[in-house]
Residue, then its C-alpha position, 0 to 999 in steps of 0.5 A: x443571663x448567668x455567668x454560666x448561661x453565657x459560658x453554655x451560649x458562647x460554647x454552642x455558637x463555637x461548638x457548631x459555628x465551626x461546622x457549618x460550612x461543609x469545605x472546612x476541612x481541618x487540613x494543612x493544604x500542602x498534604x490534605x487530598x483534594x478533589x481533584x486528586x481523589x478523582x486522579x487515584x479513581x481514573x487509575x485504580x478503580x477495579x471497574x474502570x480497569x475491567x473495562x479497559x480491559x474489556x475493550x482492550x478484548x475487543x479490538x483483538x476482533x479487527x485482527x480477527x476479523x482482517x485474517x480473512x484477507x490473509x492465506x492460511x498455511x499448514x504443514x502435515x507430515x505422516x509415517x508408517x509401516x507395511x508388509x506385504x506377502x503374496x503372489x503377484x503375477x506368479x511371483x512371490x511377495x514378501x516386502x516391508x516398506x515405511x511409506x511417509x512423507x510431508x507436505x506444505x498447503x496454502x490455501x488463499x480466498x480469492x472473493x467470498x461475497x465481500x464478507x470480509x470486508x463486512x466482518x471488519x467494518x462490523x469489527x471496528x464498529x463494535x471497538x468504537x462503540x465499546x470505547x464510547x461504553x469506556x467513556x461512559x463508565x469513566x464518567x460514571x466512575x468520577x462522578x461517583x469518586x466525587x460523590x463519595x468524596x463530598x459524602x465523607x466531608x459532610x458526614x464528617x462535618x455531621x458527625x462533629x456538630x452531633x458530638x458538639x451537640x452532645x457536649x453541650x446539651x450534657x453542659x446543658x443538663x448539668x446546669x439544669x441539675x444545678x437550678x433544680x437542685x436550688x429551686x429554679x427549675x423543677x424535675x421535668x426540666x430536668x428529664x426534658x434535659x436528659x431526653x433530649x441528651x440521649x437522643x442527641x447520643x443516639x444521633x450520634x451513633x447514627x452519624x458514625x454509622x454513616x461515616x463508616x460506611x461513606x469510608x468504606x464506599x470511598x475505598x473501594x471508589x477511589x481504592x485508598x482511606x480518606x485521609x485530611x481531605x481539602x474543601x471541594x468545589x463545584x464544577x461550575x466553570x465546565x456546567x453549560x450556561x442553560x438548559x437548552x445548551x446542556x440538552x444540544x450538548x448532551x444530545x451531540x456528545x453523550x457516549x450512551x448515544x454515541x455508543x447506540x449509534x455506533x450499535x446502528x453500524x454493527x447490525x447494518x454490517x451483519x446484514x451484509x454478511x449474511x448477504x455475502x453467503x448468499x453469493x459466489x465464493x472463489x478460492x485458491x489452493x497450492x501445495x506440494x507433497x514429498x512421499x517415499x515408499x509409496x508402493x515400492x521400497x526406495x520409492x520418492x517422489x514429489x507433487x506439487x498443485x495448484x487449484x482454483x475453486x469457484x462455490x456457487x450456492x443455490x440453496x441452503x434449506x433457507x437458513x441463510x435468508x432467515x438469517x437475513x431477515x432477522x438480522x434487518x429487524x436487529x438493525x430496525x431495533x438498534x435504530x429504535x434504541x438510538x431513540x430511546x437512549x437520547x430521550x433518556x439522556x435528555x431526562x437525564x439532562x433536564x433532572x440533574x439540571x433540575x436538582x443543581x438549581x435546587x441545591x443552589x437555593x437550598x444553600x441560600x435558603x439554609x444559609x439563612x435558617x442559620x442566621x435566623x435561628x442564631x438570632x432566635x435562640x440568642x432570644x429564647x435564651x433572653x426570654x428564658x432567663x426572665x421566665x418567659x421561656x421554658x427549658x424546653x423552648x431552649x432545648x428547641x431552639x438548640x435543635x432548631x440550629x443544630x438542624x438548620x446547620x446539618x441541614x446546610x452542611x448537605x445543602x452544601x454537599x449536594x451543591x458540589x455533587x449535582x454540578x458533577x452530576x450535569x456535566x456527567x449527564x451532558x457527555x464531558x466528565x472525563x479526564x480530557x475535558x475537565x483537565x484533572x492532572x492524570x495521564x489520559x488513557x488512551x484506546x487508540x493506543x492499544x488497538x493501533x498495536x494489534x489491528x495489523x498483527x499478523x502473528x504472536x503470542x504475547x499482548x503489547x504488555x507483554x503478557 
């Protein structure tokens, strides 16, 4: 081998050596983004995490409204106007002007209404922790997909360097070639060999800053900030479950879309029961009392106070209620069935991401040893070719070959970190709680604590 044979081998080794592994980021630790903090920025600034928040945050105002049944209803009314009365009454003339007006307050209490209230605040506070468990999940969700994109942007990163190194040495590669066919060594299809394989090692590489770009994009709009020296990531190994039967009974207990399903069981049950409650005797109280000046005469004042009792008994109502009923009991049979179908989906969920992790983990090892075995063959063609054994496109070949193997591994090595994301995902317990990244939890309970007994008020506990 030729001084400038070994110069071109020992550039490719160091060239593409340096990337073979996904997690070595050109980073200085004490600023690069990590994992951890990429997922902390999602969980607090992800525009659909957030609109969840919010939208649970809605739905805990249901229980306030719900519990309003308990509470009186007051209302003050007020009226004035303006009579003139001409005539003869009695044989007397009339000619007066009164403004008759006055003021009154009512207060009206339900007393017992087929216990409708109590059902319409259960079916509240159901719906709110179903809701919270939908929050659980679209937290999940949300990390998993930060992770994702996180470890996309390392690999096409790592990519996109090893097809520009690929670049500068398969361009060292055709200046060498023009060099020996221009003494003799080779002929002119070496050297077009050389520049196809040159362009299309270009054309790679606009692919590969395609895909950069748009893993940035995505990352920003994730996480909500650019991918700046971001930190090796590491597999979620410590919080993956020891097997697949652990994983399933896991999932199966503690998955939110199952949770959120039953919770979905409780909230047609109590519907049914209100619509039950119509059904059933009412009884009502109302008081109130009246001031009214000018009645009939000018001067006149007077002041009326009542209290009244009121017992509705209904007895038919043209059958819309029953029908009500009925429909609502066939709602409850279909949240049940759905329960089912939600803890098959979770168990397929379960057994695929397992499937896929187990996978990664051989791709890696396999791929960590298609490296080494085409460092090991390209050294030979290189041997070979330099006795005339081997061509310039066996070269060409072998290069590729590594190129390969090594982007190969960069994803083998990406889909490792992911997929084990993806089981502790698929099993209930990606959040922030239960893998302890360094974020102030949000905490549901805190906000539905603030309004459930609210009995006034115009602001939210924000103080919007």
């Amino acid at each position: 081998m030729d001084v400038r044979q070994r110069k071109l081998a020992k550039s490719f080794r160091l060239r593409l050596g340096g990337f073979a592994a996904l997690t070595l980021a050109a980073a200085s630790p004490a600023v690069a983004e990590t994992l951890d903090s990429a997922l902390a920025r999602a969980y607090g600034a992800n525009p659909a995490l957030n609109a969840s928040r919010a939208g649970l945050r809605a739905t805990d105002e249901n229980v306030a409204q719900a519990k309003s049944g308990y509470r009186p209803t007051v209302s003050l009314d007020a009226d004035i106007g303006l009579t003139q009365s001409q005539g003869r009454v009695s044989g007397i003339s009339l000619n007066q002007v009164t403004k008759p007006g006055g003021a009154g307050l009512t207060i009206n209490q339900t007393l017992f209404n087929g216990f409708q209230t109590d059902n319409q605040t259960r079916r509240a506070e159901s719906d709110v922790l179903g809701t919270r468990e939908s929050l659980r999940s679209t937290e999940m969700t949300t990390l998993f997909n930060a992770a994702q994109i996180y470890m996309s942007v390392l690999s096409d990163t790592a990519t996109l360097e090893l097809r520009r190194n690929n670049v500068e040495v398969l361009e060292e590669q055709l200046r060498q070639t023009r060099d020996r066919f221009n003494v003799g060594e080779v002929t002119r299809t070496d050297v077009a060999q050389a520049e196809a394989r040159l362009a299309g090692a270009r054309s790679d590489v606009s692919g590969a800053e395609a895909n950069l770009r748009a893993s940035i994009g995505t990352y920003r709009r994730i996480i909500g900030v650019e991918p700046r020296q971001l930190a090796p990531g590491r597999p979620l190994d410590r919080f993956v479950p020891p097997n697949l039967d652990s994983a399933i009974s896991i999932g199966l207990k503690e998955h939110p879309q199952i949770l959120s399903s039953m919770h979905a069981v409780d909230v047609a049950e109590a519907q049914v029961k209100i619509f039950e409650g119509q059904l059933a005797p009412s009884a009502a109280l109302q008081g109130s009392v009246q001031q009214r000046y000018d009645t009939q005469f000018p001067g006149d004042n007077g002041v009326t106070a009542s209290i009244v009792g009121r017992i509705s008994v209904p007895l038919y109502e043209g059958g819309q209620t029953y029908s009500q009923i009925r429909q609502a009991k066939e709602l409850v049979g279909q949240a049940r069935i759905n329960v089912e179908d939600i803890r098959d989906q979770v168990r397929s969920a379960i057994v695929t991401a397992w499937g896929r992790l187990e996978a990664a983990k051989a791709q890696v090892i396999a791929s960590q040893a298609q490296v080494q075995a085409n460092e090991v063959a390209l050294n030979g063609v290189r041997e070979e070719a330099r006795v005339g054994q081997r061509t310039t496109l066996d070269v060409l070949n072998a290069q590729q070959e590594l190129l390969n193997s090594r982007v190969n591994l960069i994803l083998a090595q990406r889909d490792r970190v992911v997929n084990s994301y993806g089981v502790v995902q698929t099993v209930g317990r990606l959040t922030v709680r239960f893998t302890a990244i360094p974020v102030v939890a949000y905490s549901p309970k805190e906000h539905f604590d603030q309004v459930k007994d609210l009995w006034y008020g115009l602001r939210t506990p924000d103080g919007r």
